[in-house]
N, C-alpha and C positions, 0 to 999 in steps of 0.2 A: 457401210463397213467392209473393209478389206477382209479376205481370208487372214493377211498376215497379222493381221488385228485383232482377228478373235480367238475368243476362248471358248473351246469345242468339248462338251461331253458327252462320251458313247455309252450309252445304257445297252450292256451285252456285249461282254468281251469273250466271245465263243469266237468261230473261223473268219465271218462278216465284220463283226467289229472291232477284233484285234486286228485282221489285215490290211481294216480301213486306218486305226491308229498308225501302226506301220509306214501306210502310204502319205499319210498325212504330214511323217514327223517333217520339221521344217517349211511348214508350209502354213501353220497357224502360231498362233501369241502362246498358245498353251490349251493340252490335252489332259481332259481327266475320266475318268473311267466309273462304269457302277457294272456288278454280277451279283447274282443272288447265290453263287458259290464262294465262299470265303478263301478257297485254294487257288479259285481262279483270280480273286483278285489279290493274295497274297505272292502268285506267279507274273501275274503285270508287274505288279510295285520293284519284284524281285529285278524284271527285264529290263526295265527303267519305261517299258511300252508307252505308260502315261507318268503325267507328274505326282499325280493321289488319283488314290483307286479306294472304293468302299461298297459293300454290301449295301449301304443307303442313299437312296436318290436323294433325302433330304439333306443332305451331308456335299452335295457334289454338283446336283442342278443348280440352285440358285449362282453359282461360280459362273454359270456361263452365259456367252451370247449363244451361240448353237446347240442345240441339247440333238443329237442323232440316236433313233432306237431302233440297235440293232438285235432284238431281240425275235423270235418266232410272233406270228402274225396272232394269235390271241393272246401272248403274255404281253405284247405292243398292247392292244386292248386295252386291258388290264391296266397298266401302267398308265396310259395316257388317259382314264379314266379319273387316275390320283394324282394326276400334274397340278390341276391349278389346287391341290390340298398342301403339295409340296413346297412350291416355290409360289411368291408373289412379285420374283423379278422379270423383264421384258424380255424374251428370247423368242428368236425362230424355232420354232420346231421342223426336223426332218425325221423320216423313217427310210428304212429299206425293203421294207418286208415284200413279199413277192404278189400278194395280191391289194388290192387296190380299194376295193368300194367302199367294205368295213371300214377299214382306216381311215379313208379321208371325211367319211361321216362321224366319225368318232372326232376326228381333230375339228370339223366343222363346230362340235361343241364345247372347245376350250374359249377359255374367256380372251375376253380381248386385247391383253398382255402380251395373248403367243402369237406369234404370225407362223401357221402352218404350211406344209407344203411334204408332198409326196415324193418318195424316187422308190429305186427299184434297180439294184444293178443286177444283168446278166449273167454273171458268174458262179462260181463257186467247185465246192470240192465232192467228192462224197466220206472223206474223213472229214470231222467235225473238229471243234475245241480249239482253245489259244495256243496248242501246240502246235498246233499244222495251221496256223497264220503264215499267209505269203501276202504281201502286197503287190507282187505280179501278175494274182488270181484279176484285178479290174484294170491293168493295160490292156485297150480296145475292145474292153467288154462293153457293150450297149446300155445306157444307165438311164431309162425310163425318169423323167421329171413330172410331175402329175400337179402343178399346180392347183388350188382352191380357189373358188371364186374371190375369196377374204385374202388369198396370198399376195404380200407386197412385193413390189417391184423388188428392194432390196434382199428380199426372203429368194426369188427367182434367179436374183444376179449371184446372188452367195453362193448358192446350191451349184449355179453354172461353176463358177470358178472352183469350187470342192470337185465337181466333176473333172475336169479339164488338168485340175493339180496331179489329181491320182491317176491319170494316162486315160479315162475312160471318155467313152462317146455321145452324148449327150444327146437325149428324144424326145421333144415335147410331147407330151399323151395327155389324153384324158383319162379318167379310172374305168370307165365303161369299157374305151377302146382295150386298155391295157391291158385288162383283166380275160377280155376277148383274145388278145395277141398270146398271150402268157397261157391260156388253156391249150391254145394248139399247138406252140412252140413248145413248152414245158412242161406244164402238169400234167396233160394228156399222155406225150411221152413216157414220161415216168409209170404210168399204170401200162401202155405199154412194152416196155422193156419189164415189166411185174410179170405179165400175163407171159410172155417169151420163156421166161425165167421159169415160171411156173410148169412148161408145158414142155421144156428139153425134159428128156429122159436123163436121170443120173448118171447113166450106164455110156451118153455118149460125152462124157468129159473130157476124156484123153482125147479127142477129135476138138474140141474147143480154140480156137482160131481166135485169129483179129477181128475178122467181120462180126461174129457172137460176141466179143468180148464190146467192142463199141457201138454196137446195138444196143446191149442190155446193162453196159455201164450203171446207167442212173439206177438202176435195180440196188444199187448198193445203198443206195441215199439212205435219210435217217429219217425212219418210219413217223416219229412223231411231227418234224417238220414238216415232211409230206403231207401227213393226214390234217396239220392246220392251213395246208396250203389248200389241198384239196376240197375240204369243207367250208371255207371261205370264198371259193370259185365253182361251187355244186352245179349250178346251172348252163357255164360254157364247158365245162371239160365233160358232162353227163351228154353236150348236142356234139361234143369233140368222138365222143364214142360212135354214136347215132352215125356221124359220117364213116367215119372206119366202118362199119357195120354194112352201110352200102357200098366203101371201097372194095371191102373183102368178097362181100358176095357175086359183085363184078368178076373177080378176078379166078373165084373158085369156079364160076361158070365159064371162064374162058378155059381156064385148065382142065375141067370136068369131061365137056365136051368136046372131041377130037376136030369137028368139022369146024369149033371155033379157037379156032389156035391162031389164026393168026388176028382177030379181035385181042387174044390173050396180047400176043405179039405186038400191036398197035398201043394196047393201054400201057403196060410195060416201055414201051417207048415215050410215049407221054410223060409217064413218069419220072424216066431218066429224068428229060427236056426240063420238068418241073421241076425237079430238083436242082440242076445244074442255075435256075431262073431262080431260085429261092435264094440259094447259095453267092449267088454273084450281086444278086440286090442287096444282100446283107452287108455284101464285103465292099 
């Protein structure tokens, strides 16, 4: 089945899933919508975002070939727990959610109607909600695909071409790896930019710059997605720390000690080099 073919529904019309509707339009047979806020799906309906939008999955999934849940990584859970109570018609299933092992073992237990499959896009905002939908937020964002031993070839080509329609860049992973990539790149950062935040003085605000302002960005993000992101990845972001732990103490004994400045000077130069190596691999 072609993208242009199907009929795509996003469970979770917050930042992710209206921006993905957004990106979408024109590019599938027909988009419909589920939120567990009745405002927010009374504000879809209103945009024209999808063609029907409702508060119930049973009302909206069986309409489709793609069912996408774009919703926070334990009310996915949740939901894809009540799939096959919902619908009894054949669809692929996708998610977005940003960590990886829960979910694909959860989808591993959908009966064998759904043809599962993983993603994961790079992006996003730290305002939330169908109001601050951009579908600009996934051009050349990095969109992790996490296929399932059970995912069909057809489940792998569709998800390619959803990615590719929406400008994004496409990475085959494993959930193990992803979940490992995503602690050091993401989630780690995040308590990161926390702990920054945490440990300026209030008093130095009027000196607040560029540098502190996108260092500590993600500081802004929304606590509860965070803490299901976090809590679902406990074990790479808790060894994500462990390393920080030894970067730092490195660096505190290079600065501590006068006669080792220019070790301070060498690892700092490293660092640069890494960064500049990280940066240009990505791009």
């Amino acid at each position: 089945m072609k993208l242009t073919e199907t009929r795509i529904a996003i469970i979770g019309l917050g930042l992710m899933g209206a921006s993905l509707a957004r990106a979408l339009r024109g590019h599938c047979a027909a988009l419909f919508g589920v939120d567990s806020a009745p405002e927010t799906v009374e504000k879809a309906a209103e945009l024209g975002l999808v063609q029907a939008a409702s508060v119930k999955m049973e009302e909206i999934v069986p309409q489709a070939d793609l069912v996408i849940f774009a919703a926070p990584v334990r009310a996915t859970l949740g939901l894809l727990g009540r799939l096959s109570e919902i619908s009894n018609a054949r669809a692929i299933v996708l998610d977005l959610c940003s960590t990886k092992a829960e979910i694909v073992a959860a989808m591993d237990k959908l009966p064998a109607r759904f043809d599962p499959i993983g993603g994961h896009p790079m992006c996003g905002k730290e305002t939330s909600g169908l109001e601050n939908a951009d579908p600009a937020i996934y051009r050349e964002a990095p969109f992790a695909i996490v296929p399932l031993a059970r995912s069909s070839p057809a489940a792998l080509a569709l998800t390619g071409e959803l990615v590719q329609a929406i400008g994004a860049r496409p990475l085959l992973l494993d959930a193990a790896t992803h979940d490992a990539w995503t602690a050091a790149t993401s989630h780690f950062p995040y308590l990161l930019a926390a702990a920054l935040v945490m440990a300026t003085p209030s008093d130095a605000a009027p000196l607040i710059g560029s540098g502190f302002r996108s260092t500590a960005r993600v500081a802004g993000s929304s606590v509860p997605m965070m803490m299901d992101i976090l809590t679902t990845n406990r074990a790479n972001v808790l060894a994500a720390i462990q390393r920080l732990r030894e970067s730092l103490d490195g660096l505190e004994s290079g600065l501590r000690e006068s006669e080792s400045e220019q070790e301070l000077a060498e690892a700092l130069t490293r660092a640069r080099e890494r960064y500049q190596s990280l940066v240009g691999r990505r791009d």
